[in-house]
VEXKEDREN-484465 format. One line per 3 residues: number of its first residue (from 1); their letters; for each residue x, y, z of C-alpha. Coordinates in Angstrom, 1 decimal, padded with zeros to 4 digits. Example, Ala and Ser with C-alpha at 12.3 -4.5 7.8 and 13.67 -1.06 7.14 Angstrom:
1	AS	012.3 -004.5 007.8 ~ 013.7 -001.1 007.1
! end
This chain:
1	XXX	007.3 005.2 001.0 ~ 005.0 002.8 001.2 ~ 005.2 -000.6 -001.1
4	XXX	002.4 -001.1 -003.4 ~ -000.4 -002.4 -001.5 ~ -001.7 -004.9 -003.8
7	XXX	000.2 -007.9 -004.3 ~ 002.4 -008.3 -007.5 ~ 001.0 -011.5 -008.8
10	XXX	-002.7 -010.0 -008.6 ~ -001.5 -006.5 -010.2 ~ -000.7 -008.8 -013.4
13	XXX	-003.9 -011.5 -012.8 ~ -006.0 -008.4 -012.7 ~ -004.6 -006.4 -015.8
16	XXX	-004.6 -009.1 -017.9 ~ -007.7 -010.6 -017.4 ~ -009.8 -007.7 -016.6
19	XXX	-008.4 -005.0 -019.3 ~ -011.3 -003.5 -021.3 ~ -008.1 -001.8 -023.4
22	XXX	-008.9 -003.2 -027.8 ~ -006.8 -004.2 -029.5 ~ -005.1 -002.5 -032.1
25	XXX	-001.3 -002.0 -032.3 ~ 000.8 000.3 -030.3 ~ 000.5 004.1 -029.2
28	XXX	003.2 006.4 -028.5 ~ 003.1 008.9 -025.2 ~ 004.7 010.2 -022.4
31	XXX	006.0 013.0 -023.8 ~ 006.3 015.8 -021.5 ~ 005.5 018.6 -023.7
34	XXX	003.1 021.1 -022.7 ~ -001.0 020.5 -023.2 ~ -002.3 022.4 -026.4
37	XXX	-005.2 024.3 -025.3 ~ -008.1 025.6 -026.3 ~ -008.0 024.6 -029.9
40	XXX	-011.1 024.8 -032.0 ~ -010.0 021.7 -034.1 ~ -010.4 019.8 -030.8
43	XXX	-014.1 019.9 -031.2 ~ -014.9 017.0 -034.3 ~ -017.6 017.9 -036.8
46	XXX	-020.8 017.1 -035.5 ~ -019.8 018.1 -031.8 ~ -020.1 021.6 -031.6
49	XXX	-023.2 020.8 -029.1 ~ -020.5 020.3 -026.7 ~ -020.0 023.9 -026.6
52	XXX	-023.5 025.1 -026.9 ~ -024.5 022.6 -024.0 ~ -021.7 023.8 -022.0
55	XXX	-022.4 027.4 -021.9 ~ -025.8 026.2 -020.7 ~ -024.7 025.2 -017.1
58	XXX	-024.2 026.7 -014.3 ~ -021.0 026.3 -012.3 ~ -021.3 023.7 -010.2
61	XXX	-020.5 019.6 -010.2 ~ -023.0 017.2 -008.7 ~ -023.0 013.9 -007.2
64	XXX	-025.8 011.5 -007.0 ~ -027.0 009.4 -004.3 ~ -027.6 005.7 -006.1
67	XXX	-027.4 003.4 -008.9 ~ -029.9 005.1 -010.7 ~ -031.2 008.9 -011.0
70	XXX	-034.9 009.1 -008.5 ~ -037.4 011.2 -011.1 ~ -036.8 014.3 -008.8
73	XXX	-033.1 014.2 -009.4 ~ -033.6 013.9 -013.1 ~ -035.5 017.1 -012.7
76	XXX	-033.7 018.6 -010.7 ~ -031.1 018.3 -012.6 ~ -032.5 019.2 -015.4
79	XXX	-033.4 022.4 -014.2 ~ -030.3 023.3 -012.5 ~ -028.0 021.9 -015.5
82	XXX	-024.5 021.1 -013.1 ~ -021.8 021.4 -015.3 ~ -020.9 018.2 -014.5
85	XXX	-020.9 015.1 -012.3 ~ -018.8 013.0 -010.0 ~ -019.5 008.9 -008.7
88	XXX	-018.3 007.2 -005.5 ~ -018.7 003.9 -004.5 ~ -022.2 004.2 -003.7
91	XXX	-022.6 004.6 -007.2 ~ -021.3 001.3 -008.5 ~ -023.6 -001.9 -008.6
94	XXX	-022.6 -004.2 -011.7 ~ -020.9 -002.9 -014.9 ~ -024.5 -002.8 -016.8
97	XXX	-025.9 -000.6 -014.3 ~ -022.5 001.8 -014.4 ~ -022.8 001.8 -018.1
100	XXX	-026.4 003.2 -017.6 ~ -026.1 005.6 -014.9 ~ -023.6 007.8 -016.9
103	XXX	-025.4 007.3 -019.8 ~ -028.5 008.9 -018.1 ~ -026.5 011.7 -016.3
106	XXX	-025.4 012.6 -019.7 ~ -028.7 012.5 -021.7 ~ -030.4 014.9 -018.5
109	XXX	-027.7 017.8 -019.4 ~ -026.9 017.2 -022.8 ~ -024.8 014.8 -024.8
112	XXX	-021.2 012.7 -024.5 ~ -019.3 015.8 -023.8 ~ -020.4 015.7 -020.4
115	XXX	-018.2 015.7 -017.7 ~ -018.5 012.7 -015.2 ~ -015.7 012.7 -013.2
118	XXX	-013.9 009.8 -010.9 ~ -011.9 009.4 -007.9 ~ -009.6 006.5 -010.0
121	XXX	-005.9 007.3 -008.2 ~ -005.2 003.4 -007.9 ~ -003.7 002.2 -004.5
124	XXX	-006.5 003.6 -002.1 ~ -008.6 005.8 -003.8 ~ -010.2 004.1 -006.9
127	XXX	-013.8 004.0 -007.0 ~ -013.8 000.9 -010.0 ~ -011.7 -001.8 -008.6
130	XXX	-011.9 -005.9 -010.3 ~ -014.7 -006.4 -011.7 ~ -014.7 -003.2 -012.9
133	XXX	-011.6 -002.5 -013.5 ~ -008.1 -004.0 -013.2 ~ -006.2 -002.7 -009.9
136	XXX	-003.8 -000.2 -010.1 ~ -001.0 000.5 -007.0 ~ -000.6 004.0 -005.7
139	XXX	001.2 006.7 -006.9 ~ 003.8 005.8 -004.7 ~ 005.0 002.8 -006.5
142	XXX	005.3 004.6 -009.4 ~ 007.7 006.9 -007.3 ~ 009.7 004.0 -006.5
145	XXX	010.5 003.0 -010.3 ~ 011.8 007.0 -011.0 ~ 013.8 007.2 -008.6
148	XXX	015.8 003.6 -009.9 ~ 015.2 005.1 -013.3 ~ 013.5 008.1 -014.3
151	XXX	012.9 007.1 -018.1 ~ 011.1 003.9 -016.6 ~ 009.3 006.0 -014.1
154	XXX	007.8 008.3 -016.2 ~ 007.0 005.8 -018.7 ~ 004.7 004.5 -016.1
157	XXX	003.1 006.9 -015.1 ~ 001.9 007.9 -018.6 ~ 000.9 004.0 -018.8
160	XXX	-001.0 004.1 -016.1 ~ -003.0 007.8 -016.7 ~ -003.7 006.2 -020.1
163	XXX	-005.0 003.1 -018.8 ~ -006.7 004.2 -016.2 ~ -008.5 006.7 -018.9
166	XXX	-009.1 003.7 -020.9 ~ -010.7 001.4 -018.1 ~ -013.2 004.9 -017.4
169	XXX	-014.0 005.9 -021.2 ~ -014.4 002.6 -023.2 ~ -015.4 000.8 -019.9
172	XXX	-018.4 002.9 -019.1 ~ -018.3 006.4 -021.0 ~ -016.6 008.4 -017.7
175	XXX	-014.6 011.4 -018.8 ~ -013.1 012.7 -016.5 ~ -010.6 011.6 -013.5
178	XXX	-009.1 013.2 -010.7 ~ -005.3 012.8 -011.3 ~ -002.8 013.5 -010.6
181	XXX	-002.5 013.7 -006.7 ~ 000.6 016.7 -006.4 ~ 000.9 016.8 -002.9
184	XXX	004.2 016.5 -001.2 ~ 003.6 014.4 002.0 ~ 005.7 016.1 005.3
187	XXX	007.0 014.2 008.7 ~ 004.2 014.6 011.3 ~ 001.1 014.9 008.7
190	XXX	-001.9 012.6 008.5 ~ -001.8 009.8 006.5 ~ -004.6 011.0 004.1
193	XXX	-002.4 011.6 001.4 ~ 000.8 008.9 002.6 ~ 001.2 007.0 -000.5
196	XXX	-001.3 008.4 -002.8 ~ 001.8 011.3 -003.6 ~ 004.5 009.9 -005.8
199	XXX	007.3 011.4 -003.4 ~ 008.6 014.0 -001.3 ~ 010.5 015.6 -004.0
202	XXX	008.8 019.0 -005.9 ~ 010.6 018.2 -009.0 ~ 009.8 014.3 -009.3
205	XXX	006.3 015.0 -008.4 ~ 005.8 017.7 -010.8 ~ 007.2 015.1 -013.5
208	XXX	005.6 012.3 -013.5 ~ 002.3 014.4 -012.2 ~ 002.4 015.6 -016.1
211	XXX	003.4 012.1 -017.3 ~ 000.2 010.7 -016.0 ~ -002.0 014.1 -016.5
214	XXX	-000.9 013.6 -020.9 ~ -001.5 009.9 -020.3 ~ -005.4 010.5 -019.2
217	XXX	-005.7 013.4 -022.1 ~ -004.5 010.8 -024.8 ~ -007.3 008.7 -023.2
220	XXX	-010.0 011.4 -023.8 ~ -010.4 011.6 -020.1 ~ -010.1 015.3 -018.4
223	XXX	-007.6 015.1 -015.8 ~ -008.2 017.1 -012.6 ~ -004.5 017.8 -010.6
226	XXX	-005.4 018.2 -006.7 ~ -004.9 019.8 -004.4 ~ -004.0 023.1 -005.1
229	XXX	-001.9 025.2 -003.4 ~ -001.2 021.8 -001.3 ~ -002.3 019.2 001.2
232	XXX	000.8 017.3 002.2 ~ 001.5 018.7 005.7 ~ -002.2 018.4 006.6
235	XXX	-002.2 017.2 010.2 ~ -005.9 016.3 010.0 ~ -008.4 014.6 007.2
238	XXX	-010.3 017.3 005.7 ~ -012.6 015.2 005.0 ~ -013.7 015.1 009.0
241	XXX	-012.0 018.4 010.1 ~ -010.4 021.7 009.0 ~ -006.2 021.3 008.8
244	XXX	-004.3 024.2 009.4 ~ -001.3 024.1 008.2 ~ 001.6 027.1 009.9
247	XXX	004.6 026.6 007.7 ~ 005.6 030.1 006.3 ~ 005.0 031.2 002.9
250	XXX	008.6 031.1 002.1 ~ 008.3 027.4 002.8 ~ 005.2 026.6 001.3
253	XXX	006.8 028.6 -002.2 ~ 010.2 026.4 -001.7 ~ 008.5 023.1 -001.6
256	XXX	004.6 022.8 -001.3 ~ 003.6 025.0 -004.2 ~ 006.5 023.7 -006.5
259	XXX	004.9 021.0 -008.3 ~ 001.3 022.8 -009.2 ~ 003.5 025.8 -010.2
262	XXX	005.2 023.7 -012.9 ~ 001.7 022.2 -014.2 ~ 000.1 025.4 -014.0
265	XXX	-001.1 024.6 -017.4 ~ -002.7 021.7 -016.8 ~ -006.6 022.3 -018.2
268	XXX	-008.4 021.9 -014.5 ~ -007.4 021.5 -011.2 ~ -009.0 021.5 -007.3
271	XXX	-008.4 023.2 -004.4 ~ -007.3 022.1 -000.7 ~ -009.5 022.6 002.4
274	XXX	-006.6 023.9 004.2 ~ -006.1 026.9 006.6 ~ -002.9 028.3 005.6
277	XXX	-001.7 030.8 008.3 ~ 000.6 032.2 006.6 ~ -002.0 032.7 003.3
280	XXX	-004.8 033.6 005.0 ~ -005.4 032.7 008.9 ~ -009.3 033.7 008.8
283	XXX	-010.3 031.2 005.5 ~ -009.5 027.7 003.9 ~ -008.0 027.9 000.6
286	XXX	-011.6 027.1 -001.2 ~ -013.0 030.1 000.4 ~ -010.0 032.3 000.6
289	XXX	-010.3 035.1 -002.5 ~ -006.6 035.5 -001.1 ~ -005.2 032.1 -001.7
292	XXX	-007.1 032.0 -005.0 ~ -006.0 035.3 -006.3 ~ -002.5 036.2 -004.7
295	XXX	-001.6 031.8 -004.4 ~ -003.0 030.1 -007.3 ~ -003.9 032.7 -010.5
298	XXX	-001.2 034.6 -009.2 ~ 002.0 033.3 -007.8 ~ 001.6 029.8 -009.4
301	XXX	-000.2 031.3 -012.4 ~ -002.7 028.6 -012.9 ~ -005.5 029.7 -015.6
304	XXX	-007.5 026.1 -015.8 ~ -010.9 025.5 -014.6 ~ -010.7 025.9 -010.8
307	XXX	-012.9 023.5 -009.0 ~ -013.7 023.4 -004.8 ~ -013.0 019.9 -003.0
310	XXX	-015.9 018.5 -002.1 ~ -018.3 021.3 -000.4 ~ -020.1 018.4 001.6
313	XXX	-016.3 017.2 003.7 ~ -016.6 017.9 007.2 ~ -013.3 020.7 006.9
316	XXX	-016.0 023.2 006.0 ~ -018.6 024.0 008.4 ~ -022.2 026.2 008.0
319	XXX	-025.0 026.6 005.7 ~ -024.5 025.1 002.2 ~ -025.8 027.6 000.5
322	XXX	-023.7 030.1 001.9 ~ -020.9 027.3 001.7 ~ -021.5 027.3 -001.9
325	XXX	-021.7 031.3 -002.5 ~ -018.4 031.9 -000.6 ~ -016.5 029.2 -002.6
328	XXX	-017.6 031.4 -006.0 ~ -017.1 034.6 -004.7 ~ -013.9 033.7 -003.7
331	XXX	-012.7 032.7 -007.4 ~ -013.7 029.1 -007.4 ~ -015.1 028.6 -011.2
334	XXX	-017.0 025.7 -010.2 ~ -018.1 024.3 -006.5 ~ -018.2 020.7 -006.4
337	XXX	-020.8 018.4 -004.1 ~ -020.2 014.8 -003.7 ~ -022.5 013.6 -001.3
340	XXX	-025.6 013.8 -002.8 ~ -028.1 014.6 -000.4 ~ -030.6 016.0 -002.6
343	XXX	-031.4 019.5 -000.1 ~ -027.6 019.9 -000.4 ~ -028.0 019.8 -003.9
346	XXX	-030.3 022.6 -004.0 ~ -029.2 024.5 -001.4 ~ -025.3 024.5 -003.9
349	XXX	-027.4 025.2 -006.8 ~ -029.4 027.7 -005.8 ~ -026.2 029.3 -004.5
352	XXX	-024.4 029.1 -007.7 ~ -024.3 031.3 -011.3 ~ -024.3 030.7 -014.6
355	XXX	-020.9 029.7 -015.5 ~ -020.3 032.7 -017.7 ~ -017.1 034.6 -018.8
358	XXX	-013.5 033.8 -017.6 ~ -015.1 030.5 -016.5 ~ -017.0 029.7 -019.1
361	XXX	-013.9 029.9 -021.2 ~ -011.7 027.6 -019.2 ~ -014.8 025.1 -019.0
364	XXX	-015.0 024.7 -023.0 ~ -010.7 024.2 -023.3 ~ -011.4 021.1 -020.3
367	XXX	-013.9 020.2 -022.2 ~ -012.5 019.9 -025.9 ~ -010.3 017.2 -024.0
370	XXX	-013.5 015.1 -023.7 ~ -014.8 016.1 -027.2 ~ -011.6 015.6 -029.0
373	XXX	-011.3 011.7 -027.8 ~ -008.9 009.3 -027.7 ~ -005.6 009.7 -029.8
376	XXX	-005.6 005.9 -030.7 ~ -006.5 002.7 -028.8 ~ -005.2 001.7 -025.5
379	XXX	-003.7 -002.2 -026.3 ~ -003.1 -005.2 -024.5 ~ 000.9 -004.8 -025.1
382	XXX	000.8 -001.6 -023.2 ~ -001.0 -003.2 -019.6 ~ 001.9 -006.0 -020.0
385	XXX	004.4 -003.2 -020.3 ~ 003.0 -001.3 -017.2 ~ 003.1 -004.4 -015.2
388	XXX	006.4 -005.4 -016.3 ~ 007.4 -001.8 -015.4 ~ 006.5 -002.7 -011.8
391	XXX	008.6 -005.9 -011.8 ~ 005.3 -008.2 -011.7 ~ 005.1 -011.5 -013.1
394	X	009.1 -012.1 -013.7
! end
């Protein structure tokens, strides 16, 4: 495994003088109890429009393309009510402007219990770096402290879920983020997933994947595990091409599937754009109604809200639209689009139905997460403990 990839020294510089965490004393976590779900007392008084707004949408996630909405994607969206939204880097332009943009993606479909999602891993993948937000090191690291000492390890990986979900919710109103990674990198694969996996092992994976997953919920922030059934032996980027991966599905179940199997209750989580031979040798996992069915409802018994990778990557090819259509059809609750090219946009939208039933169901319980908040401040004491954690600053 890698080291982290930001110095040690910064890692503290950063948290400590960057935190947006308040200040009130100290809050318990990392307890690695199951998630309560789908409680009506999640929703406070004076939220219910959470609900009502939600079973509004349709089932699909946008992007968009700036630092501000143009008028036709405020009307666009408007009229095509995505069940939530997602930001990238193109996104970001000063903390004001961040602050507004979600903000205004909220008010065009309907109040604070919007999703707006994140790419905010640490290491690599994290959209808000300093100024935004302190830096974070990649799962990896985390890895290295369980397997000196597991209590430690877990500890920070709940740190760092909940201050991640602090940075995003107090920092600039985001609610959702796409954590925890669960794949189990193999020998030979590409490097797209490398250090962003907290190890090779199922069972350490699966552990502190729930340690950080109940860190982000006590945060108010939705976390999204990815990518289901798994990416690790990818030998491509499915971001620029479609992996296939040929390992058997005995091997897959020993190892691959192990740690989404043990967080199958985790409220939401995303697929893969993987050919699995063994699974299905004609269709990627987002568009397989095998994989979806027989893989991940059904062998790994995952009931959360099932959302597609991004339907603009490069691992899927053809009309969006039909791209789109497919990716529901094939049990997908919600297709997601990231790029946002605005004739993408419609082309997914007008693809897409109401998010209705089953869906609808598993929506509101990732939602409540959002509605129901915070459990209690994150504080200053618990960034110096996560940086201690790493050995920084000694």
């Amino acid at each position: 495994m890698r080291k982290p990839e930001v110095g040690r020294r910064q890692l503290l510089r950063d948290a400590l003088t960057l935190g947006v965490a308040a200040g009130l004393a100290g809050l318990g976590g990392g307890s690695l109890q199951g998630f309560e779900r789908g409680k009506a007392e999640r929703i406070p008084s004076g939220r219910a429009d959470g609900r009502a707004n939600m079973s509004a949408s349709k089932a699909w996630i946008s992007g968009c393309i700036g630092h501000a909405l143009t008028a036709d994607e405020r009307a666009f969206f408007a009229d095509e009510r995505p069940w939530g939204f997602i930001l990238f880097g193109r996104n970001i332009g000063d903390p004001n402007q961040l602050r507004d943009l979600v903000s205004e993606l909220k008010d065009v479909s309907g109040g604070d219990t919007v999703p707006v999602l994140v790419d905010q891993e640490g290491g690599r993948v994290q959209r808000l770096r300093p100024p935004f937000a302190p830096r974070f090191p990649p799962a990896a690291a985390i890895g290295e402290i369980y397997r000196a000492d597991r209590a430690k390890g877990l500890r920070a990986a709940w740190l760092q879920g909940r201050l991640l979900a602090d940075d995003l919710r107090t920092g600039y109103g985001i609610t959702g983020n796409c954590i925890p990674c669960l794949d189990l990198p193999a020998p030979g694969a590409h490097s797209i997933i490398s250090d962003r996996a907290y190890a090779d092992d199922p069972i350490a994976v699966a552990d502190m994947g729930r340690a950080a997953a109940e860190g982000s919920t006590s945060g108010g922030v939705l976390p999204v595990m990815k990518h289901i059934p798994g990416h690790g032996r990818a030998e491509a980027d499915s971001h620029l091409e479609l992996p296939t991966v040929r390992a058997s599905r005995a091997e897959l179940e020993a190892h691959d599937f192990r740690p989404f199997g043990a967080l199958a209750d985790l409220p939401a989580g995303m697929t893969a754009h993987i050919l699995f031979e063994a699974l299905d040798p004609d269709r990627p996992a987002t568009l397989s109604p095998r994989v979806i069915a027989d893989i991940i409802r059904g062998a790994l018994g995952f009931d959360g809200l099932l959302m597609s990778d991004d339907m603009s990557m490069k691992a899927l090819q053809g009309d969006m639209h039909e791209l789109a259509g497919r990716a529901i059809a094939a049990g997908c609750d919600l297709a997601l689009h990231c790029n946002g090219d605005l004739e993408e946009m419609r082309a997914v939208a007008s693809a897409v139905p109401e998010l209705a039933g089953a869906g609808l169901q598993r929506g509101n319980r990732a939602r409540d997460i959002i509605a129901k908040g915070a459990d209690a401040p994150a504080t200053d004491a618990m960034r110096q403990e996560f940086f201690e954690l790493l050995g920084v600053g000694a």
